[in-house]
MARTORGU-739072 format. One line per 3 residues: their letters; for each residue x, y, z of N, C-alpha, C. Coordinates in steps of 0.2 Angstrom, whole numbers. Atoms other than C-alpha are relative to their C-alpha. Layout:
# MARTORGU-739072
a) X:Y:Z:X:Y:Z:X:Y:Z | ... .
END
This chain:
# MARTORGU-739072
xxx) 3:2:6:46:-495:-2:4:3:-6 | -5:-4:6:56:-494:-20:-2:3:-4 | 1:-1:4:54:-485:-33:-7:-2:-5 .
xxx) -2:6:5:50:-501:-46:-8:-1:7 | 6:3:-4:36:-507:-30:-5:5:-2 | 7:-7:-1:27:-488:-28:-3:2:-7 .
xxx) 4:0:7:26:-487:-49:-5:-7:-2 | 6:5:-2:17:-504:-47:-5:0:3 | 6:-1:-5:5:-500:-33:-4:5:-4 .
xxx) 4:-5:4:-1:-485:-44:-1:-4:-5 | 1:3:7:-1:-493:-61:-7:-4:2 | 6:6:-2:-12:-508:-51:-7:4:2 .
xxx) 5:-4:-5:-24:-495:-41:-6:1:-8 | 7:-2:4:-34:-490:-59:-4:-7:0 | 3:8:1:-36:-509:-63:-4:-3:6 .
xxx) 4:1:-6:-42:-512:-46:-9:5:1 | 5:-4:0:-54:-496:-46:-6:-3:-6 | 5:2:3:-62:-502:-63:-4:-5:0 .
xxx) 8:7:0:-72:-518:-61:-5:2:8 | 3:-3:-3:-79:-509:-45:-5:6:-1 | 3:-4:3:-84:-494:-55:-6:-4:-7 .
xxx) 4:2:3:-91:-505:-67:-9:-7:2 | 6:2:-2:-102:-516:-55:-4:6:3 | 5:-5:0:-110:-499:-49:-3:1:-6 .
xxx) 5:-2:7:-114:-495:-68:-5:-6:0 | 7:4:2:-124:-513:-70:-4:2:5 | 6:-1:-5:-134:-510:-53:-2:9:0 .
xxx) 1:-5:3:-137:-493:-58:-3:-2:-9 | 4:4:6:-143:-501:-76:-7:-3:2 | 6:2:-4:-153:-512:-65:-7:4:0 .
xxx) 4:-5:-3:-161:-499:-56:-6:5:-6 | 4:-5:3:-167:-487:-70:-3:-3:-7 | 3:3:2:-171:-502:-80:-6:-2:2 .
xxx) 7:2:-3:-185:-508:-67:-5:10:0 | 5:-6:-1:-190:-490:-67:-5:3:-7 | 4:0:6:-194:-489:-85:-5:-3:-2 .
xxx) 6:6:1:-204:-503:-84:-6:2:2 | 8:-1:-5:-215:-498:-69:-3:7:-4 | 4:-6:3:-218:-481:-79:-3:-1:-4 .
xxx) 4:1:6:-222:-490:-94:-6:-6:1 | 6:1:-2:-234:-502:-85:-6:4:2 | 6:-4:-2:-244:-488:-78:-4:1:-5 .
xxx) 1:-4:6:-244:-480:-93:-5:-3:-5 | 3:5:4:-247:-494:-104:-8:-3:4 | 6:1:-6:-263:-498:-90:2:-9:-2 .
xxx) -1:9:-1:-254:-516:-90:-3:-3:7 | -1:5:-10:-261:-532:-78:4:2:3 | -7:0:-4:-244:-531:-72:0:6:6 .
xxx) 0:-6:-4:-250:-515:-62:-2:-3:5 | 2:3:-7:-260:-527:-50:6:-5:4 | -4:3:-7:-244:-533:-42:5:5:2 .
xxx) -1:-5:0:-241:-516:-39:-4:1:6 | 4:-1:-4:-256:-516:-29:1:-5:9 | 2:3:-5:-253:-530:-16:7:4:7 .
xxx) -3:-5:-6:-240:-518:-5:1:8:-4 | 1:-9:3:-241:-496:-5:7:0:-4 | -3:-4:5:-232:-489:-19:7:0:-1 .
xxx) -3:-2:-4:-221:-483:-9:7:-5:0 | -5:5:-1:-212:-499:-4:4:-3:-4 | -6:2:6:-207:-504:-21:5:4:-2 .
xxx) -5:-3:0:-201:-488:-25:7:0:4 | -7:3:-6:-189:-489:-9:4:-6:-4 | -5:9:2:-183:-508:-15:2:3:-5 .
xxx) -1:2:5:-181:-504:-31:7:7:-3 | -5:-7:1:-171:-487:-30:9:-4:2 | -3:1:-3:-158:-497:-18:5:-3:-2 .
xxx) -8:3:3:-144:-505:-32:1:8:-3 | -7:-5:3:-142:-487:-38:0:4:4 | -4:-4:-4:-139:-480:-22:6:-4:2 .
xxx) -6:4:-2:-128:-494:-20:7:2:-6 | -7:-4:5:-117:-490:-36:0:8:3 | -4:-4:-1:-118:-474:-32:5:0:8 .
xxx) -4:1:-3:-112:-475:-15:6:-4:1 | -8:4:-3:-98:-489:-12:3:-2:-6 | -5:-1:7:-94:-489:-32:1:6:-4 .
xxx) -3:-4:1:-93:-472:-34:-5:1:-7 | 3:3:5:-105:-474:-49:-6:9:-4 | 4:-8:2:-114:-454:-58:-6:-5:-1 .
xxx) 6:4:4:-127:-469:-67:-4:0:9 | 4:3:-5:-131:-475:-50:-2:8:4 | 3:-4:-4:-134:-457:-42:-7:2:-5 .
xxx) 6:0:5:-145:-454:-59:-7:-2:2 | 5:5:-2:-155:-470:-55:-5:1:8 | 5:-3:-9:-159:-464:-35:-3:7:-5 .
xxx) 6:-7:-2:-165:-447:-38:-5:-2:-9 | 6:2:3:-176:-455:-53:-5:-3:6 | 5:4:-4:-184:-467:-41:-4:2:6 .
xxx) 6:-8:-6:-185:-451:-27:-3:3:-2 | 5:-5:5:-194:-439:-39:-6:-6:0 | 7:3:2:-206:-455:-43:-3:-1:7 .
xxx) 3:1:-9:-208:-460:-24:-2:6:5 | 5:-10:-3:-214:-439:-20:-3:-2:-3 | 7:0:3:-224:-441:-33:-6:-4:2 .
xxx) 6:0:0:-234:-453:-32:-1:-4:8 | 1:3:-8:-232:-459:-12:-4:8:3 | 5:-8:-4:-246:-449:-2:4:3:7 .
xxx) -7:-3:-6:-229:-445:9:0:5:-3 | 0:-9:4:-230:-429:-3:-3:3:6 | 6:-4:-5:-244:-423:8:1:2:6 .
xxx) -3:-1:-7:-233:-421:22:5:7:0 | -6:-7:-1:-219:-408:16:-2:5:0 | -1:-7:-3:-217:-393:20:-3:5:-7 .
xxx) 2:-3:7:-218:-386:-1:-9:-2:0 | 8:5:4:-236:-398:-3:-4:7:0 | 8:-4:-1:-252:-389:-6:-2:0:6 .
xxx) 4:-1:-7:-259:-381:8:-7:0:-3 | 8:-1:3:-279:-383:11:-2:8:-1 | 5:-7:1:-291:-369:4:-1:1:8 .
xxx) 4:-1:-4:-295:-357:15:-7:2:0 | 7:0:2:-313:-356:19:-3:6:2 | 2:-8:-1:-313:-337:24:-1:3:-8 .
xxx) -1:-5:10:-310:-333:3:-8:-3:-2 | 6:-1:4:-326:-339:0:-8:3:4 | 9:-4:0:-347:-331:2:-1:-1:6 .
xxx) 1:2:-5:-352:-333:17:-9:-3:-3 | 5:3:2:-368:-340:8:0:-8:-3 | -1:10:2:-359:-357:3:0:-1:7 .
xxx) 1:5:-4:-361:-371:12:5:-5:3 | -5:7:-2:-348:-382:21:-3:-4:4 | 4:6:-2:-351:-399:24:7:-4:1 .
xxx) -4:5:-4:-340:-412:33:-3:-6:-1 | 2:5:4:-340:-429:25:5:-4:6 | -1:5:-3:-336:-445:37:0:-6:-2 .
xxx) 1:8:0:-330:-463:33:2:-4:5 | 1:6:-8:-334:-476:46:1:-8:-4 | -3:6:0:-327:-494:45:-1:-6:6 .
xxx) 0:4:-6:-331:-507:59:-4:-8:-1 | 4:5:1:-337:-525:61:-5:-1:3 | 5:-1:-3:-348:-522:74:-4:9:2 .
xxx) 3:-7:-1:-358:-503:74:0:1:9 | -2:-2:-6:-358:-504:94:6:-1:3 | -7:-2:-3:-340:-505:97:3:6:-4 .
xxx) -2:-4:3:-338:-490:88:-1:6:7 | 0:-6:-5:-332:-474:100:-6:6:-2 | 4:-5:1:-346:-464:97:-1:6:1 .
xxx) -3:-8:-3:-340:-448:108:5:1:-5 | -7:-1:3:-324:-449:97:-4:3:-7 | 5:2:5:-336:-451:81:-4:8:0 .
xxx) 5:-6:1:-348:-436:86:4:6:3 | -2:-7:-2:-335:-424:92:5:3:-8 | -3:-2:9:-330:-424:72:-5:5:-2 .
xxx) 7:-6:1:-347:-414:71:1:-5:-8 | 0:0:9:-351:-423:52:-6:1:-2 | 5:-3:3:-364:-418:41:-4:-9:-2 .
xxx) 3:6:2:-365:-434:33:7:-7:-1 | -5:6:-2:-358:-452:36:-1:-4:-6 | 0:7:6:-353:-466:23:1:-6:3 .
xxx) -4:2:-6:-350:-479:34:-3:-10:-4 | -1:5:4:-346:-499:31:-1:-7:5 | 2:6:-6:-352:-513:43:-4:-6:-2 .
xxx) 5:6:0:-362:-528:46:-6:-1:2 | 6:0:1:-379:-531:42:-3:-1:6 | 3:-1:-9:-386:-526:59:-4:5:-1 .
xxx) 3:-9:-1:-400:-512:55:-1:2:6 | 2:-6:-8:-404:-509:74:7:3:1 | -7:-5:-2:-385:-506:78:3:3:-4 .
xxx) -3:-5:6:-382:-496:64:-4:7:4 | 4:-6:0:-398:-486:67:3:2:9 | -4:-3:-6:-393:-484:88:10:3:-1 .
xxx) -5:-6:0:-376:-478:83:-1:6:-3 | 0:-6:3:-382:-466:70:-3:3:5 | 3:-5:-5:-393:-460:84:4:4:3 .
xxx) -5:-4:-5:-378:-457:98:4:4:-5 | -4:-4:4:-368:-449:83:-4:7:-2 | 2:-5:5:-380:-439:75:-7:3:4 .
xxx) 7:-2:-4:-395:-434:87:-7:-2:-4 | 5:3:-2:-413:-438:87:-2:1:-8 | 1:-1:5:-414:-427:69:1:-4:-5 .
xxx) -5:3:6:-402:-438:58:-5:-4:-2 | 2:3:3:-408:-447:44:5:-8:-3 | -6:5:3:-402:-464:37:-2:-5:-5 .
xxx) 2:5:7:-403:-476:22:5:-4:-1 | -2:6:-1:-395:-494:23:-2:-6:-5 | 2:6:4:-394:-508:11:9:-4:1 .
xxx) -6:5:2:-383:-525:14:5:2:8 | -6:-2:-4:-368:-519:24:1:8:-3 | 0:-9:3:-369:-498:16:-4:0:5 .
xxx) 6:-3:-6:-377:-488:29:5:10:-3 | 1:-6:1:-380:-467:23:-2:4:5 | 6:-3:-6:-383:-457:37:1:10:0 .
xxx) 0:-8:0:-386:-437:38:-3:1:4 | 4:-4:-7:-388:-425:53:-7:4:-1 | 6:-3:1:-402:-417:45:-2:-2:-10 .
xxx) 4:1:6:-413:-415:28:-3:-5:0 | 1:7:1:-421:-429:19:4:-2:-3 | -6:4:4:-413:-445:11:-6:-1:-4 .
xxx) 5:5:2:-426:-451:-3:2:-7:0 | 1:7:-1:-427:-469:-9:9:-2:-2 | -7:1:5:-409:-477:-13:-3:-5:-4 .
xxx) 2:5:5:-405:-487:-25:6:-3:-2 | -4:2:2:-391:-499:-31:2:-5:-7 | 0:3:5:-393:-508:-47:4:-7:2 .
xxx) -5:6:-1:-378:-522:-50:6:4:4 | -7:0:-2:-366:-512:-43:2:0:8 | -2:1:-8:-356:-513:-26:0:6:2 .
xxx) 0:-6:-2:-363:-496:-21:-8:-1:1 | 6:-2:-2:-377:-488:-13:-2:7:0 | 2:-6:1:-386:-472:-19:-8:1:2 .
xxx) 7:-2:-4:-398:-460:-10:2:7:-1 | 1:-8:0:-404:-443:-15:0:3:6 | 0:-1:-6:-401:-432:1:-2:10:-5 .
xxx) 3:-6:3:-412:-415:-2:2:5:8 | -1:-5:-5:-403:-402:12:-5:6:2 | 4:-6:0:-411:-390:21:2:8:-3 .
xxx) -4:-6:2:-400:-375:14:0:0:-7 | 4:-2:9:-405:-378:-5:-4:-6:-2 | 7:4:3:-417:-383:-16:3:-5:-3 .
xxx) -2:7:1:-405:-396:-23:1:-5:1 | -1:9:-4:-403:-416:-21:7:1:0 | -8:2:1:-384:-421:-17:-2:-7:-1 .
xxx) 2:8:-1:-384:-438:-24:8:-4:4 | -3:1:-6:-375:-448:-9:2:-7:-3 | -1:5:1:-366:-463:-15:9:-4:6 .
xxx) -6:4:-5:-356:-477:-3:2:-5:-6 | -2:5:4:-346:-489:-12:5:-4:5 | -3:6:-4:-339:-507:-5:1:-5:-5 .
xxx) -4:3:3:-328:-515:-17:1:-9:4 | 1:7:-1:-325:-535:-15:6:0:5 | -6:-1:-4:-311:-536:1:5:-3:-1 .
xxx) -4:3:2:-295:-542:-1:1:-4:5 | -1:6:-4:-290:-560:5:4:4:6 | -6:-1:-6:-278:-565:19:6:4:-1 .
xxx) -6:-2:2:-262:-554:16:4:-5:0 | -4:4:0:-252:-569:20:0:-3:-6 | -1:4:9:-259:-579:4:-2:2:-4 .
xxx) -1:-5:5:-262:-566:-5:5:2:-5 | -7:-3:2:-243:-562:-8:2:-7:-2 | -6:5:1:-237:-578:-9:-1:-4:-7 .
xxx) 1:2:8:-232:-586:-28:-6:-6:-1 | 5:4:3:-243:-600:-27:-7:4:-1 | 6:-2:0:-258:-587:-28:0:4:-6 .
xxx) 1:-7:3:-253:-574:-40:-5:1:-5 | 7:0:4:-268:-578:-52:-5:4:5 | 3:-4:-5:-277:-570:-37:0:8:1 .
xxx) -2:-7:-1:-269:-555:-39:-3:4:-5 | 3:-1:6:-274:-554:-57:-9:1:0 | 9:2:1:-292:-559:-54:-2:5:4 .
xxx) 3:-7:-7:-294:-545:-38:1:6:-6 | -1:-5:2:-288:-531:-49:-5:-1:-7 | 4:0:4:-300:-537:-64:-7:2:2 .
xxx) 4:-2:-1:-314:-537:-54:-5:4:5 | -2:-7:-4:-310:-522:-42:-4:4:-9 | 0:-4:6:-310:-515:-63:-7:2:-2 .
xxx) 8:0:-2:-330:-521:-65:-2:3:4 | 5:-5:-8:-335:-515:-48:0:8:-3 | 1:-9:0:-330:-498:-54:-6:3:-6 .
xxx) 3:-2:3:-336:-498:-69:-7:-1:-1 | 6:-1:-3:-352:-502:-63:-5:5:4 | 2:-8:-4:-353:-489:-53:-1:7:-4 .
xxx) 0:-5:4:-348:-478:-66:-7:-1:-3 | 6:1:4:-363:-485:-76:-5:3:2 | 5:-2:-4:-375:-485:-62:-2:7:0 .
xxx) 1:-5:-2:-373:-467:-59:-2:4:-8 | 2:-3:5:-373:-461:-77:-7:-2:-2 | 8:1:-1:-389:-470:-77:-5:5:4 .
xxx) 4:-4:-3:-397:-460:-66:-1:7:-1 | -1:-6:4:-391:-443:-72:-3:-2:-8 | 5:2:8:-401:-452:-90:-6:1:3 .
xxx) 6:3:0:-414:-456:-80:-4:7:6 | 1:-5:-5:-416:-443:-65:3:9:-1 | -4:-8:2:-406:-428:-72:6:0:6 .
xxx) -8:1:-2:-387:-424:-66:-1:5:4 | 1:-7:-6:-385:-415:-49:7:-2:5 | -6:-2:-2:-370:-413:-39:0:-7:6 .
xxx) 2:6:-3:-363:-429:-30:8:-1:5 | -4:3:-6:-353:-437:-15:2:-6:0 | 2:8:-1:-345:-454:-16:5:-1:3 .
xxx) -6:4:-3:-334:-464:-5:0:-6:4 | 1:8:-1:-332:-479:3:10:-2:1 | -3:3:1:-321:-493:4:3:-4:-6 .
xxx) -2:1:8:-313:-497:-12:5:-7:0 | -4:7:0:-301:-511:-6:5:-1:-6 | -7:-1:3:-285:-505:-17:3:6:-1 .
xxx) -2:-7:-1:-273:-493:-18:-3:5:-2 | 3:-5:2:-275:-475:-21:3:2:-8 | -1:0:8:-265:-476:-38:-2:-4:-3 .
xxx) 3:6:5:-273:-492:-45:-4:5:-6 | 6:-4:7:-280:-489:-63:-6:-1:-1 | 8:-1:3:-296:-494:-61:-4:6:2 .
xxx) 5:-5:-2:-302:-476:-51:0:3:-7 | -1:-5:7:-299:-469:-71:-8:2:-2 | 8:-1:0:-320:-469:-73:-2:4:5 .
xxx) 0:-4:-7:-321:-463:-54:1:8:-1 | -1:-7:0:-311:-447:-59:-2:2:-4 | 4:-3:3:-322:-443:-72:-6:3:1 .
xxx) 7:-3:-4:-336:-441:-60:3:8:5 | -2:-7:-3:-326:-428:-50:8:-1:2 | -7:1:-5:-311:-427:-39:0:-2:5 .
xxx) -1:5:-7:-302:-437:-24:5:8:4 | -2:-5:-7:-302:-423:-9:6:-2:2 | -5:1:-4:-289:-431:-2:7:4:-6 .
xxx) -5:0:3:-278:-428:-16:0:9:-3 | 0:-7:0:-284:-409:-18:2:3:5 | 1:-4:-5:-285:-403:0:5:-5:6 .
xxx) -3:2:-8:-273:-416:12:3:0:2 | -6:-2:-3:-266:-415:25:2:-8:4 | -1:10:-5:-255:-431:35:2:-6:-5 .
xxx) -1:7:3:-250:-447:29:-5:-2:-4 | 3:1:4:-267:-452:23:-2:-7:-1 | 0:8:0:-266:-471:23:-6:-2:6 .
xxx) 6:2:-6:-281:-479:32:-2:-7:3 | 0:7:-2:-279:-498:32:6:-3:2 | 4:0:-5:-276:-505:44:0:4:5 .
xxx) -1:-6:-6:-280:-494:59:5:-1:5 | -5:-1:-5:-268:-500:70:6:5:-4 | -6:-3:5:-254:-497:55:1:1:-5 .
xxx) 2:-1:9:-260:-489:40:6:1:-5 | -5:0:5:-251:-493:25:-3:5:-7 | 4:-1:6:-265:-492:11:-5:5:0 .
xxx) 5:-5:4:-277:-478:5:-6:-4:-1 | 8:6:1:-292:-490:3:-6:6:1 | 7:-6:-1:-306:-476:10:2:5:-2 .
xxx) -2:-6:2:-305:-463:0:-8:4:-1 | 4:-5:3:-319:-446:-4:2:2:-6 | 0:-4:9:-324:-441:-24:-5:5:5 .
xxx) 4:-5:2:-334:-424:-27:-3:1:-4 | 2:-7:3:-342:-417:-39:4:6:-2 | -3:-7:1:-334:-400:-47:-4:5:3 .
xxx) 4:-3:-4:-348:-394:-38:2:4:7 | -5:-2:-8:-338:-394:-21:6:2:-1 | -8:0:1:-322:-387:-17:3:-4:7 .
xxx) -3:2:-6:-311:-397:-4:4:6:5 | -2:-5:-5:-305:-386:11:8:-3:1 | -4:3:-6:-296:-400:21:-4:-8:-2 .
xxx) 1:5:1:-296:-419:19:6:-4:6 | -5:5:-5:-287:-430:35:-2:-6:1 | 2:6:-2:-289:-445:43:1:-1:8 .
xxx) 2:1:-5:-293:-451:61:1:-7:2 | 1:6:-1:-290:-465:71:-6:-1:6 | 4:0:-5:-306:-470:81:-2:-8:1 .
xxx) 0:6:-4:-308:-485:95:-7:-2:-4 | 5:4:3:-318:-499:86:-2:-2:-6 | -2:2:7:-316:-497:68:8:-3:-3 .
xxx) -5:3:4:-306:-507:56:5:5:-1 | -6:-4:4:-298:-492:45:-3:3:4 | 3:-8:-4:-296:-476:51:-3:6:-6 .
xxx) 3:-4:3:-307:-464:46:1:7:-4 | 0:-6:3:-309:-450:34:-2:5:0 | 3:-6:1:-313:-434:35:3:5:-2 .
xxx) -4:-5:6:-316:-422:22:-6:6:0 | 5:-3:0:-322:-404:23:1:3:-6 | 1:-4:5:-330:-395:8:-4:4:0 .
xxx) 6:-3:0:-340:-383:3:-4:2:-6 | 5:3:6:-354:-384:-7:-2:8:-5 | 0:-8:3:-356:-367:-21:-8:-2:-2 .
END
């Protein structure tokens, strides 16, 4: 090679590098372009948060990170490494992957407190038939009290909560909501307009009511024609009246503390949308999501074969402290179950 060729090859080599390095800088622009958005959708509590909702959180973040790892990797790109570890820091945060590392919050221990509190183990059940449910699997959870989500069957409810909960257990049903507890009483429920069912539950161990509420939001369509463009009004309309449901619930309850006086409470259920959607923002003002105090595991519970979604979630009261919040897969329900242990001060 000459002289006159080898000063050519170098002189060419930056011209070559540059339009490489600048197709990393736009997919790296890309990338922390969409991330702004999605931070100022939340924020902003935009519609645009319910197309958020029809796949976990999760998934977008992954997609969406992917041009600034691309600039950073094969164009060599500082903007595109930027762009990734923004959209890594958001995908810890708010993917319930968090709850897996090794740093996360460990549960309370439950030697630090009285031995005069109470712990209580809270169970959500899911199934279309109450008899196809494993009910050894179910009762070697030992639960205090079930929220559980089926088809208007009172005998098959009532014969499972028997095999679950022995001959003591109590239970209170309305529609598809079934309340069931190993012991105390349940008084009367009650459920106004909203997609919930509330029932005083008076324990043997204090003189106070826990008011027990199941909630069962309106289900989401087929996945299939759920996601597809010709529906996306669908997506809008489910997230608006996901928004209602809650906030009836919210009302519901505060109604009662108007009318009943305010006593420490339990609510969970099938919510039928993610665990970041903005309409639990009423919900958190009633108490806290155990899970996201005390959990341990992945956490996802729909569908049971291969949970993607957070859909059954447990609130508390500040009344309770969470221990431990997991989940369960058990033969014959839909989602996999929740189980959350706290203790009552």
């Amino acid at each position: 090679m000459t002289e006159d060729s080898s000063q050519t090859s170098k002189s060419s080599h930056p011209n070559h590098i540059r339009p490489n390095l600048h197709i990393g800088r736009i997919l790296a622009f890309l990338s922390i372009l969409t991330f702004f958005l999605t931070i100022l959708t939340f924020l902003l509590e935009s519609n645009l948060s319910a197309i958020f909702n029809i796949m976990p959180h999760w998934v977008y973040f992954l997609a969406f990170m992917i041009p600034g790892l691309m600039g950073w990797i094969w164009f060599h790109s500082k903007w595109g490494l930027t762009s990734f570890a923004l959209w890594l820091l958001l995908f810890f945060c708010y993917s319930d992957f968090f709850k897996q590392l090794p740093f996360s919050p460990k549960p309370i221990n439950e030697q630090s407190f009285p031995f005069q509190f109470k712990k209580l183990r809270i169970v959500t059940l899911a199934a279309d038939d109450p008899l196809q449910i494993d009910t050894e699997a179910v009762k070697a959870l030992a639960p205090d009290i079930i929220l559980m989500e089926v088809d208007n069957n009172p005998i098959a409810i009532t014969q499972t909560a028997f095999f679950i909960m022995g001959k003591n257990m109590k239970i209170k049903q309305y529609n598809n909501h079934a309340i069931i507890t190993r012991y105390g009483n349940l008084e009367s429920s009650s459920h106004g307009d909203s997609p919930c069912m509330t029932t005083e539950w008076q324990p043997e161990f204090d003189g106070r009511c826990i008011r027990l509420v199941n909630v069962i939001t309106t289900p989401r369509p087929n996945q299939n024609s759920f996601i597809s463009l010709g529906n996306t009004h669908k997506i809008f309309d489910l997230q608006s009246k996901h928004k209602k449901e809650i906030q009836r619930v919210y009302q519901h309850l505060a109604h009662l503390n108007m009318d009943q006086g305010p006593c420490p409470v339990i609510l969970g259920g099938n919510f039928n949308t993610p665990a970041h959607s903005l309409i639990f923002k009423p919900i958190k003002e009633i108490g806290q999501d155990t899970y996201e105090v005390a959990g341990k595991g992945y956490g996802a519970t729909a569908p049971a074969s291969f949970p993607l979604f957070r859909f059954h979630r447990i609130f508390t009261s500040l009344d309770f402290t969470p221990l431990q919040t997991f989940t369960v897969d058990v033969s014959g329900t839909t989602e996999r179950c929740v189980v959350s242990d706290v203790i009552y001060q």
